[in-house]
N, C-alpha and C positions, 0 to 999 in steps of 0.2 A: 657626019657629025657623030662624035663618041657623047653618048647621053652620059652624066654625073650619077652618080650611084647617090642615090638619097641616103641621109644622114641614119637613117635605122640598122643600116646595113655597113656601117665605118666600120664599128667596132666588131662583125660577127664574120668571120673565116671558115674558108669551104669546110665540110664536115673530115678530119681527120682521115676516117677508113675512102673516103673517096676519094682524094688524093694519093692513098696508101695502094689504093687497088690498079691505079694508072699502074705505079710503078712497078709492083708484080705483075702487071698485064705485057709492061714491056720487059721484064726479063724471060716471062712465059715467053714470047714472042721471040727472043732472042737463044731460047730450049734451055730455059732454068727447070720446068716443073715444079714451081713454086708450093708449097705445102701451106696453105692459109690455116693457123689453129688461130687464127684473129678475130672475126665476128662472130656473136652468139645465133647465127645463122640456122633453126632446125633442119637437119638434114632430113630427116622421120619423116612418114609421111600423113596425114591425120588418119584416125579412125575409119577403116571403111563406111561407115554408115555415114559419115559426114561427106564422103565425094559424093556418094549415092543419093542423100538427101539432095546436094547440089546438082549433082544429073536430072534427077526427079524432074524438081522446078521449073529447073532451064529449060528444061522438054513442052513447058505447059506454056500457051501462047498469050497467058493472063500476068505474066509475072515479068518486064520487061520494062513498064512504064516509070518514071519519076515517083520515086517513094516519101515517105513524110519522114520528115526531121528527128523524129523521135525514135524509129525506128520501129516492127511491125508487133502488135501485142505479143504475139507469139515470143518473139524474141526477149523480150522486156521482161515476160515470166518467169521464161527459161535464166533467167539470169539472176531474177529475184530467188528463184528456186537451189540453183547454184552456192548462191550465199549462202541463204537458209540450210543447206544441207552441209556444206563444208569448212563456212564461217563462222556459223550459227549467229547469223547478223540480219535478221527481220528487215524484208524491204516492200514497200510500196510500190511496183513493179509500174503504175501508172505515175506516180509522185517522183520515185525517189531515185529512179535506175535513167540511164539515159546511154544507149548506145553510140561509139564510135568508131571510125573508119579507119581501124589502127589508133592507141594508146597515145602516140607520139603525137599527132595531130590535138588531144586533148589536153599535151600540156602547154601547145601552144593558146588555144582557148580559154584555159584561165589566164594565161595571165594579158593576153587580147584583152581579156572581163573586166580582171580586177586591177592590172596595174597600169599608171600611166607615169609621165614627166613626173619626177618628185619623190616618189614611192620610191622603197627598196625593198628585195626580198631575201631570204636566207635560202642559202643553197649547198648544201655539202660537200665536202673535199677533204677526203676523193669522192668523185659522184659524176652520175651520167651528163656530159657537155651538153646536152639541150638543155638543162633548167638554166644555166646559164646563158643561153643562144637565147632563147625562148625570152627572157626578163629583159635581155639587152634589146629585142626586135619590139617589146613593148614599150621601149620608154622608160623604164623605167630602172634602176639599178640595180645588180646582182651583189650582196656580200656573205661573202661566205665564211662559217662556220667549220671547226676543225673538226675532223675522225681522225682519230690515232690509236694502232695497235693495245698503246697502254689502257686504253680505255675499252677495249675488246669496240673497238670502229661505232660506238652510240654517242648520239652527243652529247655534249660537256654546257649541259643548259644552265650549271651555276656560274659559266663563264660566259654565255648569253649575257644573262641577268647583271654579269656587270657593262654591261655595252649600252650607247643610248640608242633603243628601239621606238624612238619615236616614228622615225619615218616605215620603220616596218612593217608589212602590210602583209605579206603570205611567206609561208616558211614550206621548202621542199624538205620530203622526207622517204627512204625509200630501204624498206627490209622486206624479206630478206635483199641485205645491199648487194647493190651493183656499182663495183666491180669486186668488195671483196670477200663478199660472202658470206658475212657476219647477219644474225639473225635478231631481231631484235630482243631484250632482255626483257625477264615476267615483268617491269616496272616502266619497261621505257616508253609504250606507249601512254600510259598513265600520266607520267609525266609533262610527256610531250603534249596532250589533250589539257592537262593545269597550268602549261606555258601560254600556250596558246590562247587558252580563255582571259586570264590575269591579263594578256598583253593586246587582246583585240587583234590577234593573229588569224590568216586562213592558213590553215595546216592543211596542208596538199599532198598525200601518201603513195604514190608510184608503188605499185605490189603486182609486177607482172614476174617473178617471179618462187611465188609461193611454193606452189607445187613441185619445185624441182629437184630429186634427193633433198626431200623434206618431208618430214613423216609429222609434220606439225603445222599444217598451214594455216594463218594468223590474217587477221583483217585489224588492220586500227580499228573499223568502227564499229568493232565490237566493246571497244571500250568505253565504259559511262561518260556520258555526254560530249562524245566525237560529234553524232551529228548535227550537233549544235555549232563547231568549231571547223570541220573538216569534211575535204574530199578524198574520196581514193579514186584511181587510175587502177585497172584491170585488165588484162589480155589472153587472147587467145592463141599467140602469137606462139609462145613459149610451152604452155601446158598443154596448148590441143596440137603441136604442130603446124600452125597457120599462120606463120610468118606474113607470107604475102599476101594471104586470104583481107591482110588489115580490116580483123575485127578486135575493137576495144569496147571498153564500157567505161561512164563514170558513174559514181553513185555518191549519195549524199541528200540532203532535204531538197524540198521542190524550191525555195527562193533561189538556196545556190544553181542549182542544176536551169533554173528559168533564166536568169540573167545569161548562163552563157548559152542557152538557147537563141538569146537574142542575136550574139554573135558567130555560133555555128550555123544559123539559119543562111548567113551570107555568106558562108562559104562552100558550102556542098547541093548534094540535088538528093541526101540519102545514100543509103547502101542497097547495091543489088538483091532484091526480095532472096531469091536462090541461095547468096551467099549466107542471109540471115538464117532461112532453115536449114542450111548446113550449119551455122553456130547453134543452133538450137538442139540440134544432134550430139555437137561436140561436149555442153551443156549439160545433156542430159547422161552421160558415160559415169559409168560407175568407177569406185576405186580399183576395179584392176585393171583401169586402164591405166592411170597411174602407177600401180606396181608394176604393170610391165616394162614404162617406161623409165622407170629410174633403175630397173633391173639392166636397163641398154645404157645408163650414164653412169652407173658405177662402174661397170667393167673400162668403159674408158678413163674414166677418174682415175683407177690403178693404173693405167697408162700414160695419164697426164703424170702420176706422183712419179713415175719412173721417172720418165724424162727429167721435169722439172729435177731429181735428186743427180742425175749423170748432169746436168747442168750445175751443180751444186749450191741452187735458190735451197731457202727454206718456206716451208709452207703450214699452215694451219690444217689437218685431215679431220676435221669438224666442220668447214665450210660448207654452204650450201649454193643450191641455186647453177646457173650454168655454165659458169667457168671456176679455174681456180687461180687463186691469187696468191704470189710468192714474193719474197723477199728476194730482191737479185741476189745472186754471187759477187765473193769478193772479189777486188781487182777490177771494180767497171763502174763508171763513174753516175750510170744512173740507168733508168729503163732503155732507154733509145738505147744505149749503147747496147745494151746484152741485145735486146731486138734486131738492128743493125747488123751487128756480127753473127747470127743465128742465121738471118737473112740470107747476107754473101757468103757467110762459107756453108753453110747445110742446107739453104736454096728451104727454110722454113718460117713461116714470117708469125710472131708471137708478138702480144701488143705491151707497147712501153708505157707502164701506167703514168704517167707521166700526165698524158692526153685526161685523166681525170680530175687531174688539179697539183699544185705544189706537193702535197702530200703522200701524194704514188709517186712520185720522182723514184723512189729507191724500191719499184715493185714493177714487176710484172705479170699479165693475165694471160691466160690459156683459156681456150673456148671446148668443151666439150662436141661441138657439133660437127665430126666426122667420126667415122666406123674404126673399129679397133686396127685393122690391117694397116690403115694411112696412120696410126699413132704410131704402131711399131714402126713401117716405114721411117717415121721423123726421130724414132731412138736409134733409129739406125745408122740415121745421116748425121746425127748427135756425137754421135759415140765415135765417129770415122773422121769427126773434122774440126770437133770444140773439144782442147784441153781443158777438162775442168776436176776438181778433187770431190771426192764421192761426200758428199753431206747428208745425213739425215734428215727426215723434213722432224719438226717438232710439234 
């Protein structure tokens, strides 16, 4: 007997790149050598001091057991500490900080908390497809709110303000954005923190990538009376190189961070003590670590512009963060298409923004996370097999 897939899971569809990965798996398999500039995947590997910290641990025959929920002081400082030095955002380290097991897993948890049957929540487009997965696996409904180039991608909250937000309950928000790169304006968060209050909104801020070619890294809740309105989402994922390490944090006042205590509590057993003091390493890194690393994503950025211009997309070279986002070329009817034909004939597979919402329909993104030889590589197989007119990005 075929069991009925419960009604949570109608309306949410396998994850995009996972279905996308079969299919370059079967042409690798068939000798494409496929060139993925698709996932924001860090290739880098973290800080020595952070494998070593995790060697350390795992060596010691005390550090292996079920850990507590909240994750271990040590880690909760380093992270209070974190802020305090690069956000200049005061936290509570017992109160106010709450570690996670990977970012992603945390936006599932608010909205497990806060939304049910009835609720809606605001979500961006273009914008990363789990706050939409995430709303829909709660019950509760996703509508989403427009980003558009004209408006340099921040939202358009006087056209909120005419919608009826009665049923609205938390609003996703997420700078520097992903996927196009745009960084939030001196006023936006300000803003968005007086929307939220006036409307009884939970302003939910996704900021895992700050640090990336960004010589400005910005926390919502630095802004006068966030913590009273809002959460952010944080990662190590992206900044320390620890993708798969999945360590996140949320922060925010202790009611919010308590309630979804309640429901994190039933889903995990803790993170491995080792992996923590390895974040607590990563944490503790001073800014050239940082500088070195966006010294390694600029050089590819002028790799990604190449491409992207023999392609003849237009692009923003102000973007931040880890990929870049262009306007397709003309002559194709939308992302998938330019993606599609990158594909099959240059055996290079680049993501069709599309996958972020109606809004990326007519863009495409490139991931920074391979080495400059595999970028030239893909100018190469560019140049050899896609007619396109030379554009300038702007």
């Amino acid at each position: 007997m075929q069991p009925s897939v419960a009604k949570r899971l109608q309306h949410t569809e396998e994850y995009y790149f996972s279905r996308k990965l079969r299919e370059i798996d079967d042409m690798n398999k068939a000798g494409a050598n496929v060139i993925n500039l698709g996932i924001g995947s860090p290739d880098l590997p973290p800080h020595p001091s952070v494998t070593a910290a995790l060697n350390e641990h795992a060596a010691k025959p005390n550090t292996h057991a079920y850990q507590g929920y909240k994750g271990i002081p040590a880690l909760r400082q380093a992270i209070a500490g974190w802020y305090g030095r690069y956000y200049n955002v005061p936290l509570n380290p017992d109160m106010e900080v709450l570690p996670l097991i990977g970012s992603k897993e945390g936006i599932m948890h608010i909205c497990m908390t806060f939304l049910q049957e009835g609720d809606e929540a605001l979500i961006p487009d273009p914008g990363y497809p789990t706050y939409r997965s995430a709303v829909q696996l709660s019950g509760a409904t996703p509508v989403t709110y427009d980003l558009d180039v004209a408006n340099d991608w921040q939202p358009d909250l006087a056209a909120l303000e005419q919608r009826d937000l009665t049923n609205v309950k938390l609003m996703w928000v997420n700078y520097p954005h992903m996927p196009t790169g745009a960084q939030a304006k001196k006023d936006t968060f300000e803003k968005l923190v007086a929307f939220a209050t006036k409307h009884h909104i939970l302003l939910c801020h996704d900021n895992p990538y700050s640090f990336i070619l960004n010589d400005r890294p910005a926390s919502l809740m630095a802004t006068p009376g966030a913590k009273e309105v809002a959460l952010e989402l944080n990662s190590l994922s992206k900044s320390g190189n620890m993708a798969g390490w999945r360590v996140g944090m949320l922060v925010g006042k202790a009611e919010f961070l308590n309630d979804i205590l309640r429901f994190k509590s039933n889903m995990d057993s803790g993170m491995f003590q080792p992996v923590q003091m390895a974040a607590v390493a990563a944490l503790e890194l001073g800014p050239e670590w940082y500088a070195e690393l966006n010294t390694i994503y600029a050089g590819r950025r002028k790799k990604v512009f190449e491409l992207l211009e023999l392609l003849g997309a237009q692009f923003d070279r102000n973007q931040v963060g880890m990929f870049v986002w262009a306007k397709i070329p003309a002559g194709y009817a939308d992302g998938y298409a330019v993606s599609d034909a990158v594909l099959q004939k240059a055996h290079v597979f680049i993501t069709p923004g599309g996958i972020f919402g109606a809004n990326g329909q007519q863009y495409i993104r490139v991931s920074l996370c391979r080495d400059e030889q595999v970028f030239a590589e893909a100018i190469e197989r560019v140049r050899k097999t896609i007619v396109a007119p030379q554009t300038a990005a702007i």
